[in-house]
C-alpha positions as a Markdown table, in Angstrom:
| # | Residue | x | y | z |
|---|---|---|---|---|
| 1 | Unk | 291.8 | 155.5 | 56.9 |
| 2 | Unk | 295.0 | 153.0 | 55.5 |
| 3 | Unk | 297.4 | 154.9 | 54.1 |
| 4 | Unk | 297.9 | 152.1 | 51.5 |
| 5 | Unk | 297.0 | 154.2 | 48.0 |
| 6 | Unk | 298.2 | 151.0 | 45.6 |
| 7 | Unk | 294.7 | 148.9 | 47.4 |
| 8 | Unk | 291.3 | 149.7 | 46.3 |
| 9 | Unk | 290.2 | 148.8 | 49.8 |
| 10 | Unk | 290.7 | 151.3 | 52.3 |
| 11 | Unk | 289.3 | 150.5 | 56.0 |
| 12 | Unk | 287.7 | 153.9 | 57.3 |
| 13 | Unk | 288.1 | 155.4 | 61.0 |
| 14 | Unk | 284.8 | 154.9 | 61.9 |
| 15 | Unk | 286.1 | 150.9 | 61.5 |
| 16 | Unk | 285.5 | 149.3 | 65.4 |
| 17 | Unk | 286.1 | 145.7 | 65.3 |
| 18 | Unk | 284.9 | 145.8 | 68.7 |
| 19 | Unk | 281.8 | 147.6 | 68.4 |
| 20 | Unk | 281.1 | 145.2 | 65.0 |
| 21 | Unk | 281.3 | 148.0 | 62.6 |
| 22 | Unk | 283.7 | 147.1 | 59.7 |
| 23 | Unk | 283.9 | 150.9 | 57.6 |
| 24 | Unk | 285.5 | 150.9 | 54.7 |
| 25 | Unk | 286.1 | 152.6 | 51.2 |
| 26 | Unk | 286.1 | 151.2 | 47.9 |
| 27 | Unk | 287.9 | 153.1 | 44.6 |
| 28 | Unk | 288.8 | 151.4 | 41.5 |
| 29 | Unk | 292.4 | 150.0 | 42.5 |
| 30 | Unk | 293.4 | 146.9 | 42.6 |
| 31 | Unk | 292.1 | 144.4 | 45.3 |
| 32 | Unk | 294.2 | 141.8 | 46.5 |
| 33 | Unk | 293.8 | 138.5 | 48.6 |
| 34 | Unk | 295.8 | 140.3 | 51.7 |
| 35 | Unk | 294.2 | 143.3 | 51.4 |
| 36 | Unk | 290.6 | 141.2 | 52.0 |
| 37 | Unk | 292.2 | 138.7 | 54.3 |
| 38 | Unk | 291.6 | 141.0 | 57.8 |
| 39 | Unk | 287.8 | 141.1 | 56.0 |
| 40 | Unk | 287.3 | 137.1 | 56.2 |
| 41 | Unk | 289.0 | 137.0 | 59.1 |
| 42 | Unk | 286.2 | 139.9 | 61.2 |
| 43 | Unk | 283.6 | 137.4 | 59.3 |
| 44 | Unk | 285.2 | 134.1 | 60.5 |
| 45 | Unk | 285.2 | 135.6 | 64.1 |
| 46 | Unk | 281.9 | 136.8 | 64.3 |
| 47 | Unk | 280.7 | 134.0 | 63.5 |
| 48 | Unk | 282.7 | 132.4 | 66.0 |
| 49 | Unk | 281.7 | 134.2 | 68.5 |
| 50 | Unk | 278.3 | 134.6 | 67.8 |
| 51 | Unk | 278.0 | 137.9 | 66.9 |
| 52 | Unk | 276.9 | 140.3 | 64.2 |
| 53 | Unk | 278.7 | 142.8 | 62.2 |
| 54 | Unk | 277.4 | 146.2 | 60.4 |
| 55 | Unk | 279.3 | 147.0 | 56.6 |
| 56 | Unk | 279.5 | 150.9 | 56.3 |
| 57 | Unk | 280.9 | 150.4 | 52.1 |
| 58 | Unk | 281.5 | 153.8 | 50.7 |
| 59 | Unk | 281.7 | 152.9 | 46.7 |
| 60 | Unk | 283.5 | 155.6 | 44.6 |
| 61 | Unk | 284.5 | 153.4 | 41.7 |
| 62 | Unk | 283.8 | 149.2 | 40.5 |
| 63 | Unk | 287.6 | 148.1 | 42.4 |
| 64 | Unk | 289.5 | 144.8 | 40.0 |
| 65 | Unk | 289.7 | 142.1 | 42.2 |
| 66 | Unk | 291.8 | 138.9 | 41.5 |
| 67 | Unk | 290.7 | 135.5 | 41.1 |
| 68 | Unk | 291.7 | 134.7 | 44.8 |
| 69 | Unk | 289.7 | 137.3 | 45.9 |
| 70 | Unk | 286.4 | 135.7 | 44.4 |
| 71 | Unk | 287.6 | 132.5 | 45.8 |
| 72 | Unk | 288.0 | 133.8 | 49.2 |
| 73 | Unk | 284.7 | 135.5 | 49.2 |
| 74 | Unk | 283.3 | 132.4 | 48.2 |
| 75 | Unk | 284.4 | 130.4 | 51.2 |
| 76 | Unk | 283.4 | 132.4 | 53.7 |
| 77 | Unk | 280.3 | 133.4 | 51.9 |
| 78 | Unk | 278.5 | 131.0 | 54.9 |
| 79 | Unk | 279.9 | 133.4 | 57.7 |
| 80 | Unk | 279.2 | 136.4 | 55.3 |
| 81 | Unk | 275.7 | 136.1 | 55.5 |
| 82 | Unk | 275.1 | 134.7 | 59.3 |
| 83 | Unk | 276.8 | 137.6 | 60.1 |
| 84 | Unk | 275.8 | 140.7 | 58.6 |
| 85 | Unk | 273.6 | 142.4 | 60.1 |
| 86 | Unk | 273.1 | 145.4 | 58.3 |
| 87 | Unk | 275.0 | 146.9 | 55.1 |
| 88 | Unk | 274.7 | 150.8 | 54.2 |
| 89 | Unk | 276.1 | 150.9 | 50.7 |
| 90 | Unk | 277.2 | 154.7 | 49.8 |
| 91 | Unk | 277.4 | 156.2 | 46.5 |
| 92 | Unk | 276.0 | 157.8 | 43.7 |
| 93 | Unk | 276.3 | 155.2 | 40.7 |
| 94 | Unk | 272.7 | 154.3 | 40.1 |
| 95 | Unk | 273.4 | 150.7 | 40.1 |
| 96 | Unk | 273.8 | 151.0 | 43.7 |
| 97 | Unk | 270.7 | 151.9 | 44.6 |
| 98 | Unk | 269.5 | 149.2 | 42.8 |
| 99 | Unk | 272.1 | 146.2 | 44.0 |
| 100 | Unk | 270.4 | 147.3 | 47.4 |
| 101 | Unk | 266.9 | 146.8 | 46.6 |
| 102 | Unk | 267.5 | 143.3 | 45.1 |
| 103 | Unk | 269.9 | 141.9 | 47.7 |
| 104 | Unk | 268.0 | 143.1 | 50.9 |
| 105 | Unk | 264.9 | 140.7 | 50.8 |
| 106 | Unk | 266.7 | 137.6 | 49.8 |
| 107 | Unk | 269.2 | 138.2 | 52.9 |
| 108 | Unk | 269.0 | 138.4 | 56.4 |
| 109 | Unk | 270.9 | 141.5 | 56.8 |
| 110 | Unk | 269.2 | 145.2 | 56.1 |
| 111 | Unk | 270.6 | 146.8 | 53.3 |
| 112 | Unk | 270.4 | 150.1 | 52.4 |
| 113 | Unk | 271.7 | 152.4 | 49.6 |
| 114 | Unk | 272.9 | 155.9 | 50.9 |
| 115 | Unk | 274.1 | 158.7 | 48.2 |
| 116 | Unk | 277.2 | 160.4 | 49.0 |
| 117 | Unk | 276.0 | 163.5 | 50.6 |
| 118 | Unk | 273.7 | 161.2 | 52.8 |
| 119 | Unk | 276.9 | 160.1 | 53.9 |
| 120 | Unk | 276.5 | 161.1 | 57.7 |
| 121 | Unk | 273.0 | 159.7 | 58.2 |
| 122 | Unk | 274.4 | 156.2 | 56.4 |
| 123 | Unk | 276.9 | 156.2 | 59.5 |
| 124 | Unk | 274.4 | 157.4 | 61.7 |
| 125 | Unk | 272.5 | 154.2 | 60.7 |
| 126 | Unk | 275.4 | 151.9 | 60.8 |
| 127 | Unk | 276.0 | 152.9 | 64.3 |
| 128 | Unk | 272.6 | 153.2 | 65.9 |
């Protein structure tokens, strides 16, 4: 996991670029535009390369992001979605849960909502 406590984002060691799994973790800190710059740039080459990528997002806490952040997201929002392939989003806040069923038939990807303890067969998924 980055070491980085001052971020809300913190990428996870199950995180293999390579193997197009982005892991990461998400607490209520402070999100900044270079802590979701190596993000766009896994999204931006994906799509370059014509490949997917799997989101394993482990949600403890809503994280503040600034206005860059939004900006960012909304740029590459294109690449976002031709990309993703699947999304397990892991928490216990009931809004999760629900963010999941709405999103996953209006996009491409699979989404899924996993609770905390289901932690291991959200990874399992991610990775299969």
């Amino acid at each position: 996991m980055n070491d980085n406590s001052k971020t809300g984002l913190k990428f996870l060691d199950i995180d293999n670029a390579a193997a197009g799994i982005m892991a990461y973790a998400v607490d209520g800190g402070e999100i900044t535009e270079a802590d979701a710059d190596p993000i766009w740039q896994r999204f931006d080459d994906a799509k370059a390369n014509g490949t997917k990528i799997r989101i394993y997002a482990e949600m403890s806490a809503v994280p503040s992001a600034s206005g860059g952040v939004i900006i960012d997201k909304l740029k590459h929002f294109g690449n976002i979605m031709s990309t993703m392939e699947r999304m397990a989003i892991v928490g216990d806040a009931g809004w999760m849960g629900i963010y999941a069923k709405i999103i996953d038939p209006i996009t491409k990807a699979d989404i899924k909502h996993f609770t905390m303890e289901q932690r291991d067969e959200a990874i399992a998924w991610i990775q299969g």
